[in-house]
Phi, psi and omega in degrees: 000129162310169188300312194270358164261135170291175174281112158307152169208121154297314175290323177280353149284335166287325161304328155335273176287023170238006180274335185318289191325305210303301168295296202291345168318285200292287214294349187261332164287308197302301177338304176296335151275321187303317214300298244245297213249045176187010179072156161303117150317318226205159185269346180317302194281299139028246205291347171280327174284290184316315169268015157259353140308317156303317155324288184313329177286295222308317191291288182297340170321277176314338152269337165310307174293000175281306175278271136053263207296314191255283207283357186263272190325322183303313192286322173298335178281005184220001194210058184284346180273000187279140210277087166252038164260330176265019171247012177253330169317304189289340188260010159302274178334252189338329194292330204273354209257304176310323190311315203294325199285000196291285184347304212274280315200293196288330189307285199319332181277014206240206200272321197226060198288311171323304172314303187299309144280029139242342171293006136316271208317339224228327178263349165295321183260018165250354147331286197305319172313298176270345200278331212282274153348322199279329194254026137249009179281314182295285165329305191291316213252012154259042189271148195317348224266313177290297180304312183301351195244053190190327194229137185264169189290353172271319167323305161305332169296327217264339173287340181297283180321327168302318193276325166326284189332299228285317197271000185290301194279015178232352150215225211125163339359181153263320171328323201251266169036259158346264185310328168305294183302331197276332182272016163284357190261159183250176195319282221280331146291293175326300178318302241251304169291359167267345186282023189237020169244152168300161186298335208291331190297285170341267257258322214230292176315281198294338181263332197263274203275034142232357181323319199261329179273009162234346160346276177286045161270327201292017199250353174256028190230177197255118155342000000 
């Protein structure tokens, strides 16, 4: 590693994209509750609550098919004690949880916007329910302590960036995306999760030439 590359590390990447999920998890139930006992102020907020919702399935999809496909093989030849039939059950169950939202997502911007929140609201907290176990079942047995003492730092590269890579092309927009993952993070994790994007995305996309189409997201993301 160069003076100027971090040192991989997996386990605080996964805690990273389990603090994004994690979050957008609590704002989309309080959110989702205030909507149902007071309405949309504004159709602004409206389509910003339906595409930061749309994010949150897009992500956690992609990152479970992420782990599923890349980082779970990597990890059973070297980490075989780790329970991955009940994280792989949980990330079923979710996945079937995830299925609801297109539907919920077309009500609220519809014809049955009550309907359409509260069946959000009812599957974020049953989401919330198996995601809580689940990303601490992860954390304990993929802890920095555990991956360093089995996977070497080029290994971790190679596992990240494969896992990066996989879940970049696997969910979307990038417009919505992006700005979902890096502003659900505070200063110093958002730096540190942007270097995992190209520069031209940091510098030039996300502040210029998607500004206005994740705009109405901002009143749910962190400055």
């Amino acid at each position: 590693m160069t003076p100027n590359t971090p040192t991989p590390n997996l386990a605080q990447d996964l805690i990273r994209i389990h603090k994004v999920i994690t979050r957008a998890l609590n704002v989309g139930k309080v959110k989702g509750i205030e909507y149902l006992q007071s309405g949309f102020p504004s159709a602004q907020l409206l389509l910003g609550f339906t595409s930061y919702t749309h994010c949150l399935s897009s992500v956690l999809g992609s990152h479970h098919q992420g782990e599923d496909t890349i980082a779970f093989p990597a990890f059973r030849k070297v980490i075989p004690s780790a329970p991955y039939a009940q994280l792989l059950v949980d990330h079923h169950a979710i996945e079937m949880l995830l299925a609801l939202f297109p539907q919920a997502i077309g009500d609220v911007s519809g014809d049955a916007p009550e309907n359409g929140l509260r069946i959000i609201v009812d599957t974020l907290q049953k989401i919330t329910e198996v995601w809580e176990p689940h990303i601490q079942l992860e954390e304990q047995y993929f802890s920095k302590e555990a991956i360093t003492a089995v996977i070497d730092c080029e290994e971790q590269k190679r596992i990240g960036e494969a896992t990066s890579k996989y879940s970049q092309e696997h969910s979307g927009p990038p417009y919505w995306v992006v700005p979902f993952i890096l502003f659900n993070l505070d200063i110093e994790d958002r730096e540190i999760m942007a270097a995992n994007f190209p520069p031209m995305i940091i510098s030039e996309l996300v502040p210029k030439v998607w500004k206005d189409q994740w705009a109405p997201m901002k009143s749910f993301l962190l400055n």
